[in-house]
MARZATOR-794921 format. One record per residue (C-alpha): residue number from 1; residue in one letter; x, y, z. Coordinates in Angstrom, 1 decimal, decimal comma. Example, Ala and Ser with C-alpha at 12.3 -4.5 7.8 and 13.67 -1.06 7.14 Angstrom:
# MARZATOR-794921
node n 1; res A; px 12,3; py -4,5; pz 7,8
node n 2; res S; px 13,7; py -1,1; pz 7,1
***
This chain:
# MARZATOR-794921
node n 1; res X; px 0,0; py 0,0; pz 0,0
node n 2; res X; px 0,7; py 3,3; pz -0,2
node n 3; res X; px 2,3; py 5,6; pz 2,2
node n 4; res X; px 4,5; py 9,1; pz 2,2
node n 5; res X; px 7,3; py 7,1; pz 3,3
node n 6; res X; px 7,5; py 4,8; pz 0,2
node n 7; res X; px 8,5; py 8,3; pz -1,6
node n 8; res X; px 12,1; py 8,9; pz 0,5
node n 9; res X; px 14,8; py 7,6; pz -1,3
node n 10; res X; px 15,9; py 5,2; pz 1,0
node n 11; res X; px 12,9; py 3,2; pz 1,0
node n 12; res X; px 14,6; py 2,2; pz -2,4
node n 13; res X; px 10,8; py 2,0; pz -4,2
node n 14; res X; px 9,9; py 2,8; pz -7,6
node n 15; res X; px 7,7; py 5,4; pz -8,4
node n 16; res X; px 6,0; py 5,8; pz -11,3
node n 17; res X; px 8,0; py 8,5; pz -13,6
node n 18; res X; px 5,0; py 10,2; pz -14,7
node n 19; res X; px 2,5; py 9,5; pz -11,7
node n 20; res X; px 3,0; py 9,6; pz -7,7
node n 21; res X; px 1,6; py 5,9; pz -7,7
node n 22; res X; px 4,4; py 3,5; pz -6,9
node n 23; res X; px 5,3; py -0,4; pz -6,9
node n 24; res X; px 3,5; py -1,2; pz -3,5
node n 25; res X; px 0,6; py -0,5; pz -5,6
node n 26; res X; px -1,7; py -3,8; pz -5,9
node n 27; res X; px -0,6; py -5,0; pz -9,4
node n 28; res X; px 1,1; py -2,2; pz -10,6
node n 29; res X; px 3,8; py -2,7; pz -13,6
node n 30; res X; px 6,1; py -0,6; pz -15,2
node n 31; res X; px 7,1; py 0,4; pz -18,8
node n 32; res X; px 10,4; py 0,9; pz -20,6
node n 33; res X; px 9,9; py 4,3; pz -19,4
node n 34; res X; px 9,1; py 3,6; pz -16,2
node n 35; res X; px 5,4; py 4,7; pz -16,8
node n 36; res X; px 2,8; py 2,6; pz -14,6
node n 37; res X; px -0,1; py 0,9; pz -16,1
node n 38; res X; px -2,6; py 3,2; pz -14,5
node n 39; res X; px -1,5; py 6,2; pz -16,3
node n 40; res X; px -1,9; py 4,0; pz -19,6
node n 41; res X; px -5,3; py 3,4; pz -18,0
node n 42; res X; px -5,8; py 7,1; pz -17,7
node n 43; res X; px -5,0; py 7,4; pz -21,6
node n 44; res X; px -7,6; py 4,7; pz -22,5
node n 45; res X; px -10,1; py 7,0; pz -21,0
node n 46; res X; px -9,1; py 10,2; pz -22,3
node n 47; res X; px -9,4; py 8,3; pz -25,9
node n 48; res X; px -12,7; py 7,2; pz -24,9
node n 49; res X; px -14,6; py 10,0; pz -23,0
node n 50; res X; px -13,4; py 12,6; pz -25,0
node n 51; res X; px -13,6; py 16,8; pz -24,1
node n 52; res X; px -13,7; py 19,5; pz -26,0
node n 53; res X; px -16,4; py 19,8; pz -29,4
node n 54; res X; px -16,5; py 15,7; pz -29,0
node n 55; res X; px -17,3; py 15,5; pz -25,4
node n 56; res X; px -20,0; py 18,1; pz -26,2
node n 57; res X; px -21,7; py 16,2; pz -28,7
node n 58; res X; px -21,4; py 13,6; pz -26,1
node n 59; res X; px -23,2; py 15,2; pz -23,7
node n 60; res X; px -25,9; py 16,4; pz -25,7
node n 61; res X; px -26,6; py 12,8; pz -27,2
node n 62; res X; px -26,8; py 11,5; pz -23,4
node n 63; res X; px -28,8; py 14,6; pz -22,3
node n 64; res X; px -31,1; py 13,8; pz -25,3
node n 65; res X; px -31,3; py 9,9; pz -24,6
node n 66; res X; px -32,2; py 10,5; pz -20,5
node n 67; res X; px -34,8; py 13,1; pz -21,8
node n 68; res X; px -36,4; py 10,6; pz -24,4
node n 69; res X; px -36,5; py 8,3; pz -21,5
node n 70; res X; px -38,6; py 10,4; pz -19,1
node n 71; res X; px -41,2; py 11,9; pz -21,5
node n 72; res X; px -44,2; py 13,0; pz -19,5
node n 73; res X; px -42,8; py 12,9; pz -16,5
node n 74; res X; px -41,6; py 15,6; pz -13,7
node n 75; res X; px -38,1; py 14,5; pz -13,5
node n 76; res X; px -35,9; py 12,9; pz -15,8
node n 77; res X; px -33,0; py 11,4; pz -13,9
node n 78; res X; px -31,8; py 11,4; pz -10,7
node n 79; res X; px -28,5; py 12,3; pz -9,2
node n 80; res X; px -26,8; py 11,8; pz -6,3
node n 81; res X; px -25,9; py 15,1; pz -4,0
node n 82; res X; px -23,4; py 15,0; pz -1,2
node n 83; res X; px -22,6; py 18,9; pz -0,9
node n 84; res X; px -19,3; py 18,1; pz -2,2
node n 85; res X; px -17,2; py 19,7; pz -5,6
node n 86; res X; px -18,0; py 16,5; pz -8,2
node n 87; res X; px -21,7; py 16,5; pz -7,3
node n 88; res X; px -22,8; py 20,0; pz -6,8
node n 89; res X; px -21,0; py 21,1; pz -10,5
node n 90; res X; px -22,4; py 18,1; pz -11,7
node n 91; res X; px -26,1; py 19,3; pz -10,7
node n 92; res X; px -25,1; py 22,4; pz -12,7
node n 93; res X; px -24,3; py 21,2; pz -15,7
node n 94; res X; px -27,2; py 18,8; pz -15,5
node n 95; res X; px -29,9; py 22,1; pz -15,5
node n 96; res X; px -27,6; py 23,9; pz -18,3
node n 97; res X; px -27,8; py 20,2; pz -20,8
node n 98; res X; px -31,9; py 21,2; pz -20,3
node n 99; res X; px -32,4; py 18,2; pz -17,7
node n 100; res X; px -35,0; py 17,9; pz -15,3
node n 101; res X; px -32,6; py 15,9; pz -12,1
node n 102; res X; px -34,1; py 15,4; pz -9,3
node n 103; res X; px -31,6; py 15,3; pz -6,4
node n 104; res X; px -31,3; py 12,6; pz -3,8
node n 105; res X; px -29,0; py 12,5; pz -0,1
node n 106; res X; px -29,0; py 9,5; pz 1,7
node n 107; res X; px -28,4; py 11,2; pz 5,2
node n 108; res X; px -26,7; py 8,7; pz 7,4
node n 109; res X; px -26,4; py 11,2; pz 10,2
node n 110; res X; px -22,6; py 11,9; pz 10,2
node n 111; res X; px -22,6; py 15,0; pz 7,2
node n 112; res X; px -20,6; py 17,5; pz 8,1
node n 113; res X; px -22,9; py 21,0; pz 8,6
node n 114; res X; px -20,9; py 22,6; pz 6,1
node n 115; res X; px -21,4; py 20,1; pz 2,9
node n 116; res X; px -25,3; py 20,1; pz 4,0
node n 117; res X; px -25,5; py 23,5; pz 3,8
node n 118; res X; px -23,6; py 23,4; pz 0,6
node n 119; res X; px -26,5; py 20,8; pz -0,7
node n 120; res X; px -28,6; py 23,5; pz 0,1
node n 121; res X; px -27,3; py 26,4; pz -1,4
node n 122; res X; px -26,6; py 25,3; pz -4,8
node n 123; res X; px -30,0; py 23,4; pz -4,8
node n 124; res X; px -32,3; py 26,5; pz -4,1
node n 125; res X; px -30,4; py 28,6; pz -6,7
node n 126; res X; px -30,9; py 26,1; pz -9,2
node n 127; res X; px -34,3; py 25,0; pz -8,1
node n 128; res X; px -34,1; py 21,7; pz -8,2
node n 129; res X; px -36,2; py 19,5; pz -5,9
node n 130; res X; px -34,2; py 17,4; pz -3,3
node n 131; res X; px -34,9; py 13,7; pz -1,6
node n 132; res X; px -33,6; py 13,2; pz 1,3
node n 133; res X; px -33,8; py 9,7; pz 2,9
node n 134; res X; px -32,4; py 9,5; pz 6,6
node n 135; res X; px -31,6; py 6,7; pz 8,3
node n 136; res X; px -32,7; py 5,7; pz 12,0
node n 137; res X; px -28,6; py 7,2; pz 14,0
node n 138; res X; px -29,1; py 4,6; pz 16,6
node n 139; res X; px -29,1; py 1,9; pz 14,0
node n 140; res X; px -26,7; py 3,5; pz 11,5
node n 141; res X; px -24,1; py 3,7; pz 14,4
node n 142; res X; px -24,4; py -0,1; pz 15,5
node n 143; res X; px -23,0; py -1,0; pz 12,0
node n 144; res X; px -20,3; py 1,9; pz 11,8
node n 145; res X; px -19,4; py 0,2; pz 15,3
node n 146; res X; px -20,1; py -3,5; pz 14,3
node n 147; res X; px -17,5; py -2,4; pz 11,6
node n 148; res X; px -15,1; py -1,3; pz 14,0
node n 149; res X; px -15,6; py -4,5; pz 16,4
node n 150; res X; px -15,0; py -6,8; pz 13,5
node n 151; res X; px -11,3; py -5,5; pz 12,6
node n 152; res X; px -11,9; py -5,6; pz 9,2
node n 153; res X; px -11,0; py -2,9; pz 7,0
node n 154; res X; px -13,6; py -1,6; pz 4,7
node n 155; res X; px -15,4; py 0,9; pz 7,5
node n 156; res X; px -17,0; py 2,9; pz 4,7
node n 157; res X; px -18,7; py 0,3; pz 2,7
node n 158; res X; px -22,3; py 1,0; pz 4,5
node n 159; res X; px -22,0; py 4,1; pz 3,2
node n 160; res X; px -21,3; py 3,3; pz -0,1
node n 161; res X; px -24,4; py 0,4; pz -0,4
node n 162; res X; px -26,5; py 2,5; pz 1,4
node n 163; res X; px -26,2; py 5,2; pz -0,9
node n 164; res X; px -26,6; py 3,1; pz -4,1
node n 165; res X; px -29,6; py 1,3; pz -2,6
node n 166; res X; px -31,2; py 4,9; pz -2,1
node n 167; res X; px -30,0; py 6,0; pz -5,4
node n 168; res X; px -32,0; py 2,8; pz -7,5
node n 169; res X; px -34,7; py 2,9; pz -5,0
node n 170; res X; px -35,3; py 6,7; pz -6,2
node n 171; res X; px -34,8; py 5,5; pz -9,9
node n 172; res X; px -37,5; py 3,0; pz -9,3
node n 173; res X; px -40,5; py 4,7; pz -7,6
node n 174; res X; px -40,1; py 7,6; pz -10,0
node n 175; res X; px -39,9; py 5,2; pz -12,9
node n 176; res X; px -36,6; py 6,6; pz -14,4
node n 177; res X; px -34,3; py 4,9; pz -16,2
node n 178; res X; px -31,1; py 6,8; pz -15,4
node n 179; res X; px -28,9; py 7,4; pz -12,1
node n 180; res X; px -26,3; py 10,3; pz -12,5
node n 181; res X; px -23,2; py 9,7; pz -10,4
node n 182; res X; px -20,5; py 12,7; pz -9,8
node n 183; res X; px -17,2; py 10,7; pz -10,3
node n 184; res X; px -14,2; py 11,8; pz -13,1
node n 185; res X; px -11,6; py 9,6; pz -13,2
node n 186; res X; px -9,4; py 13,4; pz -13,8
node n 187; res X; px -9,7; py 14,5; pz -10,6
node n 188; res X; px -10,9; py 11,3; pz -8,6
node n 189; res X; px -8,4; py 8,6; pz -10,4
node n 190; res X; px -8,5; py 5,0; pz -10,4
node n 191; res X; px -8,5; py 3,1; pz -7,4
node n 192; res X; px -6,3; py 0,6; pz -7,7
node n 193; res X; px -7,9; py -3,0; pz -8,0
node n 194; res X; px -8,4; py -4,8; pz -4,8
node n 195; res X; px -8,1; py -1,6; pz -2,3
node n 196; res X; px -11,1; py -1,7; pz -0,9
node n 197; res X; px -14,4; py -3,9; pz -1,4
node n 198; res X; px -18,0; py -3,9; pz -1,0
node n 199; res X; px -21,4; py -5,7; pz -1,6
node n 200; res X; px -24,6; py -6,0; pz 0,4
node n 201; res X; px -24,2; py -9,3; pz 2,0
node n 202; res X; px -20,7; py -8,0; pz 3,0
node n 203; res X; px -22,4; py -5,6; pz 5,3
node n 204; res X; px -24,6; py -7,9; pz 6,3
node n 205; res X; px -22,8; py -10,6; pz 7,9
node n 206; res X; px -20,4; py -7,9; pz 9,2
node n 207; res X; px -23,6; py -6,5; pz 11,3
node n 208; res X; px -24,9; py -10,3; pz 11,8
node n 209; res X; px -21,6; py -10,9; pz 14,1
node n 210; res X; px -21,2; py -7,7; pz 16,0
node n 211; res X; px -23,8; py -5,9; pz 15,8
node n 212; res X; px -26,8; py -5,4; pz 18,7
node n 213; res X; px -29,2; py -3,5; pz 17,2
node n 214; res X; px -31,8; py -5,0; pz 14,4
node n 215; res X; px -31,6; py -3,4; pz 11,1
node n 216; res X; px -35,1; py -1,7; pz 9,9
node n 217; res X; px -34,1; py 1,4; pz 8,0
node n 218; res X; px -30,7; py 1,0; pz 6,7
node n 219; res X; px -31,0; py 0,5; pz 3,1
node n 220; res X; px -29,2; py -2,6; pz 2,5
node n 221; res X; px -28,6; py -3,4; pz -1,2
node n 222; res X; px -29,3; py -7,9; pz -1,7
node n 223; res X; px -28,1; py -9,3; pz -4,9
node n 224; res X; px -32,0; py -9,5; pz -5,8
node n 225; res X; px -32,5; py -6,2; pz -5,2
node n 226; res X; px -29,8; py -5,2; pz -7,5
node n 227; res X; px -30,5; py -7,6; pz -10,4
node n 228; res X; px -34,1; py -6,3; pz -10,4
node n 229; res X; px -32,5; py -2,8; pz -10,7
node n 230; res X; px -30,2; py -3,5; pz -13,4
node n 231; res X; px -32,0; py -6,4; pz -15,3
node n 232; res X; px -35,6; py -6,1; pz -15,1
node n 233; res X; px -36,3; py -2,1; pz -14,4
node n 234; res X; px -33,1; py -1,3; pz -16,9
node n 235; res X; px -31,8; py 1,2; pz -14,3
node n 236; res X; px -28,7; py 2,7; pz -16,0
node n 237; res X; px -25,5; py 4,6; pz -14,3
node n 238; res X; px -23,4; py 7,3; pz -16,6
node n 239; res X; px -21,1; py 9,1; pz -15,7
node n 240; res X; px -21,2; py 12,8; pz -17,4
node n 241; res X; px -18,2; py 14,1; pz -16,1
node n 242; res X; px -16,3; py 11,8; pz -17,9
node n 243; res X; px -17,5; py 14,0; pz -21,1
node n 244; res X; px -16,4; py 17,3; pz -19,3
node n 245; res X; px -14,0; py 19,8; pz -19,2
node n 246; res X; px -13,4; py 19,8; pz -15,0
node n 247; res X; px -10,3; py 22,2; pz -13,7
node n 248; res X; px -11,3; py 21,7; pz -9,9
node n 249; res X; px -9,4; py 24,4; pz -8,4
node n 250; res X; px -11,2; py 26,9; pz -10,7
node n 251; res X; px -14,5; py 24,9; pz -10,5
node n 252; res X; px -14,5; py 25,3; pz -6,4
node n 253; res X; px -14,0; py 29,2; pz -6,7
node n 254; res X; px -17,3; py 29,0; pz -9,0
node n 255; res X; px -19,2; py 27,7; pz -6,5
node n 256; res X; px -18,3; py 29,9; pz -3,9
node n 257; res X; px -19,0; py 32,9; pz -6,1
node n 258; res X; px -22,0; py 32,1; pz -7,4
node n 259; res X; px -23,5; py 29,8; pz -4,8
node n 260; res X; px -22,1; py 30,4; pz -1,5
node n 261; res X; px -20,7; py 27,1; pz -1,7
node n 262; res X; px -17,6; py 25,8; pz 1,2
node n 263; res X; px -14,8; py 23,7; pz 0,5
node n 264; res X; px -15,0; py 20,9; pz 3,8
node n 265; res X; px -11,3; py 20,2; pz 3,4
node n 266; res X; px -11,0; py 16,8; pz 1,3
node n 267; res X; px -12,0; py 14,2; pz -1,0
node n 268; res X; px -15,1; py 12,7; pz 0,1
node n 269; res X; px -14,6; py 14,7; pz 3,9
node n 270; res X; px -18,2; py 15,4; pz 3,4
node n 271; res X; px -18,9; py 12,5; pz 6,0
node n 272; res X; px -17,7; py 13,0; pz 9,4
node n 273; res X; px -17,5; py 9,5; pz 9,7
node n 274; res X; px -15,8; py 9,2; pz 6,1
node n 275; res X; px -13,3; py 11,8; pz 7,2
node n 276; res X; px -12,5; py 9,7; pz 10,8
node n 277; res X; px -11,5; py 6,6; pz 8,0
node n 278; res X; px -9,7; py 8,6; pz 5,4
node n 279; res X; px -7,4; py 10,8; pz 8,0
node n 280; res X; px -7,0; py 7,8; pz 10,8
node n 281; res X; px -8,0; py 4,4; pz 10,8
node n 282; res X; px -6,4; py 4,0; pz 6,7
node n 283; res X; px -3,2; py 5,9; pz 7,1
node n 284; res X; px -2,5; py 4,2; pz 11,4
node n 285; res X; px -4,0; py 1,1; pz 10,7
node n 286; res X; px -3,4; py -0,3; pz 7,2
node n 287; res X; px -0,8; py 2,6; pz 6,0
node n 288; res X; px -2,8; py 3,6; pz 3,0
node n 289; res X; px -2,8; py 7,3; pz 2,4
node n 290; res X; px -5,9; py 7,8; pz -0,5
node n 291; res X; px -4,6; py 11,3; pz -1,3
node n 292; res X; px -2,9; py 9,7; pz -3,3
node n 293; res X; px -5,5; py 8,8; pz -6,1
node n 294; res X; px -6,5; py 12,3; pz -6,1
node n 295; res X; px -2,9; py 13,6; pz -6,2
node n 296; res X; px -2,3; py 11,0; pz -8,8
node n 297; res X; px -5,4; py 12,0; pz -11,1
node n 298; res X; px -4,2; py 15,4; pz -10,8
node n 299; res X; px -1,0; py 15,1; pz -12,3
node n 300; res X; px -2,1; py 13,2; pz -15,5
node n 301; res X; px -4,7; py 15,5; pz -15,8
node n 302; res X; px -2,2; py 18,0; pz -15,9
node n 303; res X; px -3,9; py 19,9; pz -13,0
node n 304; res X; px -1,1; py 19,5; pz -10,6
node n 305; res X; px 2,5; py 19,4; pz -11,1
node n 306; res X; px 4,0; py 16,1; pz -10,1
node n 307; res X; px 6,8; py 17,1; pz -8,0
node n 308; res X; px 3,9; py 19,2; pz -6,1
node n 309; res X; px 2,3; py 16,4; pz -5,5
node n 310; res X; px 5,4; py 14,6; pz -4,4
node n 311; res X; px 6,1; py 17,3; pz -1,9
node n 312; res X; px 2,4; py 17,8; pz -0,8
node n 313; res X; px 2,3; py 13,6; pz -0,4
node n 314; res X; px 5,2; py 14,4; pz 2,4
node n 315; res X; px 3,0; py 16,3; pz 4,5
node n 316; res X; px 1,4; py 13,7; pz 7,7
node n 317; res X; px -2,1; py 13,0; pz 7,4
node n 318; res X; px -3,8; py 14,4; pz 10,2
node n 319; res X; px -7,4; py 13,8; pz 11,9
node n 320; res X; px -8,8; py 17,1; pz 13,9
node n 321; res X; px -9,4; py 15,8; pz 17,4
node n 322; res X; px -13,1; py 16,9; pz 17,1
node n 323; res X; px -13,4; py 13,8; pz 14,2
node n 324; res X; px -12,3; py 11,5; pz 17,0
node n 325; res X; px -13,8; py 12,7; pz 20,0
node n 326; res X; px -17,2; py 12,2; pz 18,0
node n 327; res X; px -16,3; py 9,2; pz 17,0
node n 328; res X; px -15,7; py 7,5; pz 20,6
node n 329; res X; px -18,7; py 9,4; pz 22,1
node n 330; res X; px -21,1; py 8,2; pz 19,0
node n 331; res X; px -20,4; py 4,5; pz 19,0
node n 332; res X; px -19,5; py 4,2; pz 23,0
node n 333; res X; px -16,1; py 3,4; pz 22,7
node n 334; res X; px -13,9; py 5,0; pz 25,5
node n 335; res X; px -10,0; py 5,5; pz 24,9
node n 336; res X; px -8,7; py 2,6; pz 26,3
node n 337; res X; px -11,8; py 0,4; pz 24,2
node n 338; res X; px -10,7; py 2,6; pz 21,1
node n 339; res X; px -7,1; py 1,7; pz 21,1
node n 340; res X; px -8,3; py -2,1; pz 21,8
node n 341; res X; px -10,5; py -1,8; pz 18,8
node n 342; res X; px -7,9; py 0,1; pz 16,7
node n 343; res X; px -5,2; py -2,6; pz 17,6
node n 344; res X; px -7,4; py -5,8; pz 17,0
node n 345; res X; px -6,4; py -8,5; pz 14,6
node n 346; res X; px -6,8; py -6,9; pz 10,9
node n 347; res X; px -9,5; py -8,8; pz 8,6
node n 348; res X; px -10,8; py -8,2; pz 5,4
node n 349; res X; px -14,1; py -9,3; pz 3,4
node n 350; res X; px -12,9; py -12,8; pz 2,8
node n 351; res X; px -13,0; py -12,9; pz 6,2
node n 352; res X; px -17,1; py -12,6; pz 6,4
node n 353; res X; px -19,8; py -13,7; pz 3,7
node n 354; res X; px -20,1; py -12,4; pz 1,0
node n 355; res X; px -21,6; py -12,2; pz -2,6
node n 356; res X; px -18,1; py -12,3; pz -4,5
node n 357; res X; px -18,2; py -15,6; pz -6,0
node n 358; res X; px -21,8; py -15,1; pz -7,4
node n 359; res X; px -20,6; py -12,0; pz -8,7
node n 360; res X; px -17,5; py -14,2; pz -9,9
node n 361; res X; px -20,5; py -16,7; pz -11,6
node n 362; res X; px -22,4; py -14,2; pz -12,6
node n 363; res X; px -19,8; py -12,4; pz -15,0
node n 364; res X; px -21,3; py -13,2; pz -18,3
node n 365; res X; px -24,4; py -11,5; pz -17,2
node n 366; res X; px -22,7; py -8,6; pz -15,8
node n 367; res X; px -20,0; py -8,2; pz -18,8
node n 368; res X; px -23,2; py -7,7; pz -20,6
node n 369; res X; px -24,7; py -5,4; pz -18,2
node n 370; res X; px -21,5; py -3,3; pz -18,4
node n 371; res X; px -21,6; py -3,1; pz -22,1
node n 372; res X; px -25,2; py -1,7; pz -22,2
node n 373; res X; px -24,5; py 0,4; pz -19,1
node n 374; res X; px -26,6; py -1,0; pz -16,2
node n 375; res X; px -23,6; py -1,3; pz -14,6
node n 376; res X; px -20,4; py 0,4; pz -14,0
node n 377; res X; px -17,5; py -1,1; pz -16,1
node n 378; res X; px -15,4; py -0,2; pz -12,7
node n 379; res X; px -17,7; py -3,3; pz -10,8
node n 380; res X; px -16,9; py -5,4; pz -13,6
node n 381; res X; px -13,7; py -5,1; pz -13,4
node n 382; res X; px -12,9; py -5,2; pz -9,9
node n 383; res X; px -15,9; py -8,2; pz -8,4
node n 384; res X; px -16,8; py -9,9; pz -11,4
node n 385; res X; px -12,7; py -11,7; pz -11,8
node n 386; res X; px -11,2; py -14,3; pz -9,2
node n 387; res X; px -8,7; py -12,2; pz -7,5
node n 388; res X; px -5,8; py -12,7; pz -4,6
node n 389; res X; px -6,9; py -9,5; pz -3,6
node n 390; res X; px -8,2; py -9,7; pz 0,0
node n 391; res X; px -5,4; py -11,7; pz 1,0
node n 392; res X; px -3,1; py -9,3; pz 3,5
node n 393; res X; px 0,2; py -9,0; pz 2,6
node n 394; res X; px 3,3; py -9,5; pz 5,8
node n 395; res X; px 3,4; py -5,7; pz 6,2
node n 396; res X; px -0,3; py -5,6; pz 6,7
node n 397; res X; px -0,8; py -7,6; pz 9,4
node n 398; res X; px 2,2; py -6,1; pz 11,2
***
């Protein structure tokens, strides 16, 4: 995994020449110029999703297609909102294409008050209607400490599969055929395959073993649930960003101009809870640093010089004592139970059950899925292949 320490020269580790990524990366390689295979990754994209005149037409086809798809009806797709950068510019240009979005938060009670009132702000200037579904705190925080108790590593995936579930349950009641999601692999980058995982059942069995309280309003995504969303309601997820021009720096000052928008200090720091994972339990526990797919996605995108990055990448990652103090008091964990729980023995989804094999059966039907876009080509990719990846390496389980 990555750390800032892998980037001092006597850690003796290659680094990508062009990129900050560097050979610790999960299968990682190296060309004749010492370029990594993400950044060729990167390049497939570009050649893909194009900007510019072609990205427009782009844009304009898909706007054309989602509209064609809702005739009649008040709203035309929905989109995700978090109050942070991707999804609030995304609402914009969603109401400049001519679309009808309607907006949907899943609230799982740990949003920082600055990216709600963000959500806010740019919503009543655009007028755009937001859903808001909120789930019970009591229950939300016996997973988020179920999580904890377990040891194992993915502390955000409720999150995640909560927020999908509420996404395609929108999709469905309102009888739309098309989810919006906020995420540009220029500014975001490409999570390296097998840093993190996911599913329903996951969460599930994770709860089953340590949790106390029963489950009745977290929405919890089966495998049913999501092949009647994908196969038999032809729920589709694009990605518009992809297909536009997004300088993040100068997008940020936009929003705070125009909309009274606030930057909350971080990729995906919208979440209180989020912020506790990305700034301390990654970095102390497992010694994975994720400003580094941002910093990464940067410099290809030519947003960021590299040796910026480099330099920035030196810096500690730091979590304000606030984040833990709320963290402790919300899931009743008191210091000397938090370092217990922080220093348990480290586990990882293969570790619980889980719906990766099925997905691993399954990938006929989802490599079809992908192609038609009921999918994202990213979950193909990274569930639908037999994988070491789950299996923790010597330095890991130090």
């Amino acid at each position: 995994m990555l750390s800032p320490s892998s980037l001092t020269p006597a850690a003796n580790i290659q680094i990508c020449s062009r990129c900050v990524y560097d050979e610790t990366v999960p299968k990682i390689t190296f060309d004749s110029d010492g370029v990594c295979n993400y950044c060729h990754i990167h390049d497939e994209l570009v050649a893909r999703y194009p900007l510019g005149e072609d990205g427009q037409r782009c844009l304009e086809k898909l706007a054309q297609d989602i509209k064609k798809s809702a005739r009649g009806k008040k709203y035309d797709c929905i989109v995700g909102v978090s109050g942070g950068c991707d999804s609030s510019y995304l609402v914009i240009r969603l109401v400049e294409l001519g679309l009808k979005p309607l907006a949907v938060h899943f609230d799982n009670t740990w949003n920082s008050p600055i990216a709600t009132q963000n959500i806010y702000n740019v919503l009543n200037k655009l007028d755009v209607d937001l859903y808001t579904y909120v789930v019970d705190n009591r229950e939300y925080d016996d997973i988020l400490r179920a999580f904890m108790l377990s040891g194992a590593k993915d502390l955000d995936a409720p999150l995640d599969i909560g927020l999908a579930a509420v996404l395609y349950n929108a999709a469905e009641k309102h009888g739309l055929k098309y989810i919006i999601e906020g995420h540009s692999f220029r500014t975001e980058g490409i999570a390296p395959l097998g840093w993190s995982y996911m599913d329903g059942r996951y969460v599930a069995s994770v709860h089953k073993e340590y949790g106390r309280v029963k489950p009745k309003t977290y929405p919890n995504m089966t495998l049913s649930r999501f092949l009647r969303w994908t196969v038999f309601r032809g729920i589709r997820r694009v990605r518009p960003l992809y297909f536009m021009n997004y300088p993040k720096e100068e997008i940020k000052k936009r929003l705070t101009q125009k909309f009274d928008w606030q930057w909350y200090g971080g990729h995906h720091l919208e979440s209180r809870f989020s912020a506790f994972c990305h700034l301390y339990v990654l970095p102390q526990r497992w010694n994975d640093d994720l400003r580094y797919l941002g910093h990464a996605a940067l410099v290809r995108s030519n947003q960021l010089e590299r040796q910026e990055a480099l330099r920035e990448l030196q810096n500690p990652v730091e979590c304000p004592e606030e984040i833990l103090n709320l963290v402790k008091k919300r899931l009743g964990f008191n210091d000397e139970e938090f370092e217990r729980v922080m220093a348990l023995p480290k586990k990882t989804w293969r570790d619980f059950p889980n719906y990766k094999r099925t997905f691993e059966r399954l990938r006929p039907l989802f490599y079809l899925l992908a192609k038609i876009g009921r999918v994202p080509e990213s979950f193909y990719v990274k569930f639908c292949f037999p994988s070491e990846f789950g299996e923790m390496t010597d330095q890991e389980k130090k």
